[in-house]
VOMIKE-805452 format. One line per field, with one value per residue (C-alpha): residue number from 1; x, y, z; residue in three letters. Coordinates in steps of 0.001 Angstrom, whole numbers. Layout:
N
num <- NUM / ...
X <- X / ...
Y <- Y / ...
Z <- Z / ...
residuo <- Ala / ...
END
This chain:
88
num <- 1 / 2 / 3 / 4 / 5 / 6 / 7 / 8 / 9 / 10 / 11 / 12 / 13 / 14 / 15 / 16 / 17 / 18 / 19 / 20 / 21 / 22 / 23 / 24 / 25 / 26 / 27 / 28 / 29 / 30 / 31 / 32 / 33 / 34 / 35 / 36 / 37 / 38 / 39 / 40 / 41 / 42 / 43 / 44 / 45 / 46 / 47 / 48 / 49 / 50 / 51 / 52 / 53 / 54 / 55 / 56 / 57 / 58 / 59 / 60 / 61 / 62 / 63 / 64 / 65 / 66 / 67 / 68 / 69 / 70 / 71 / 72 / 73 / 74 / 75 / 76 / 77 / 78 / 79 / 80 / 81 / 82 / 83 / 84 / 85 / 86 / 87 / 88
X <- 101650 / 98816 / 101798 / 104333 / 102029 / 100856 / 104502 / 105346 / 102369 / 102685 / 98988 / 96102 / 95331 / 92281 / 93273 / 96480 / 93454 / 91685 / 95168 / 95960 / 92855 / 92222 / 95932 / 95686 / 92289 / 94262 / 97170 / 94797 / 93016 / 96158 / 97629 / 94481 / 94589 / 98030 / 96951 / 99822 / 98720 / 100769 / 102220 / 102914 / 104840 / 106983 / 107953 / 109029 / 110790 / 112367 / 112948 / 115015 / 116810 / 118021 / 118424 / 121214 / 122513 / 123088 / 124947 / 127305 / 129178 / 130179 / 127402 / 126741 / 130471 / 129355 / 126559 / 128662 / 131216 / 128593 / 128147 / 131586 / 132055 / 128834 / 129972 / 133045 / 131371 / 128592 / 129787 / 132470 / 129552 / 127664 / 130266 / 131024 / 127642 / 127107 / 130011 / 129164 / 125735 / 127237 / 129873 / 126793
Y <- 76277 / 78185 / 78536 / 79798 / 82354 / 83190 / 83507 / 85852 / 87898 / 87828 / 86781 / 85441 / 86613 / 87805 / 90141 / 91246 / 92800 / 94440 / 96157 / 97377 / 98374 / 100748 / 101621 / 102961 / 104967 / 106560 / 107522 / 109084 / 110989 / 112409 / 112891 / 114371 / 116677 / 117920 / 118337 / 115403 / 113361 / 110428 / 111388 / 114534 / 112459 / 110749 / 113592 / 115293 / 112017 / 112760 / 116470 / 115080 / 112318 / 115167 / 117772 / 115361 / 114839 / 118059 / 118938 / 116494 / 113980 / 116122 / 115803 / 112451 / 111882 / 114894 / 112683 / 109468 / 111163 / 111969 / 108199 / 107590 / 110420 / 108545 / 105256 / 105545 / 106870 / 104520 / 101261 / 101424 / 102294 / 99737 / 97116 / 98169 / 98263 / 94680 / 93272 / 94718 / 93510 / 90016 / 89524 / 89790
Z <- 103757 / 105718 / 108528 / 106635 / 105294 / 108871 / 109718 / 107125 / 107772 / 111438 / 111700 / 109878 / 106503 / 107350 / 110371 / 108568 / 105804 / 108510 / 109911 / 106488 / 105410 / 108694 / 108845 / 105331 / 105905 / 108500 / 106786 / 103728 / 105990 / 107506 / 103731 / 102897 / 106069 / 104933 / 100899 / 99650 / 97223 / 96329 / 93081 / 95108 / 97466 / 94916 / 93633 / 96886 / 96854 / 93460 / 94362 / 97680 / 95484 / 93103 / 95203 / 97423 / 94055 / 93154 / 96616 / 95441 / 97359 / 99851 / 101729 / 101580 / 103479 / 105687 / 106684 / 106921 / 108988 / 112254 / 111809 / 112535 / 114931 / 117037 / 116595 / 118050 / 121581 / 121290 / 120000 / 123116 / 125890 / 124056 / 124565 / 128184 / 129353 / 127846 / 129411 / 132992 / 132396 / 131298 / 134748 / 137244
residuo <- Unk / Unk / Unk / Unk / Unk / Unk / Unk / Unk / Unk / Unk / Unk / Unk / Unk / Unk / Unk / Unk / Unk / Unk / Unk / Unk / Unk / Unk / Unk / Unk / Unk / Unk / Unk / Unk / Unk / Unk / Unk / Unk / Unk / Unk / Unk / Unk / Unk / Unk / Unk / Unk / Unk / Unk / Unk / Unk / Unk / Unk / Unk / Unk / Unk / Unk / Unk / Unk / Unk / Unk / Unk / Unk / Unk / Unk / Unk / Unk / Unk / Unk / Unk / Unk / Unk / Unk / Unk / Unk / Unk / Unk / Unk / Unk / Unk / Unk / Unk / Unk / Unk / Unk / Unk / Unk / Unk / Unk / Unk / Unk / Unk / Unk / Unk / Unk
END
């Protein structure tokens, strides 16, 4: 049990603590630096959320489209570079 709960933490319970508990005074101070709050933060959230909404679904296949555009230069160099990487 004690390894499958190291595994899933990626370390010991005790040092996985530690990391959040210093990782998380760092990000308040930085929050706090900038003046967001967390409720302020979900509500940007919210504001983003609605605010995509409200642009409609255009947007959201403007978006998906520069996927597609990318992926069909990348996912070819990808490939090629693998299989030249694979033949030596």
């Amino acid at each position: 049990m004690s390894e499958r709960l190291n595994k899933f933490l990626g370390d010991t319970p005790g040092r996985t603590l530690v990391r959040l508990l210093i990782i998380s005074f760092v990000v308040g101070i930085i929050m706090s630096t900038i003046g967001l709050s967390p409720i302020e933060l979900w509500y940007k959230l919210q504001d983003f959320v609605s605010h995509l909404y409200y642009l409609g679904f255009d947007a959201i296949w403007r978006i998906a489209k520069y996927f597609v555009w990318g992926a069909v230069v990348v996912v070819p160099l990808f490939l090629l570079m693998r299989l030249l990487k694979y033949s030596r």
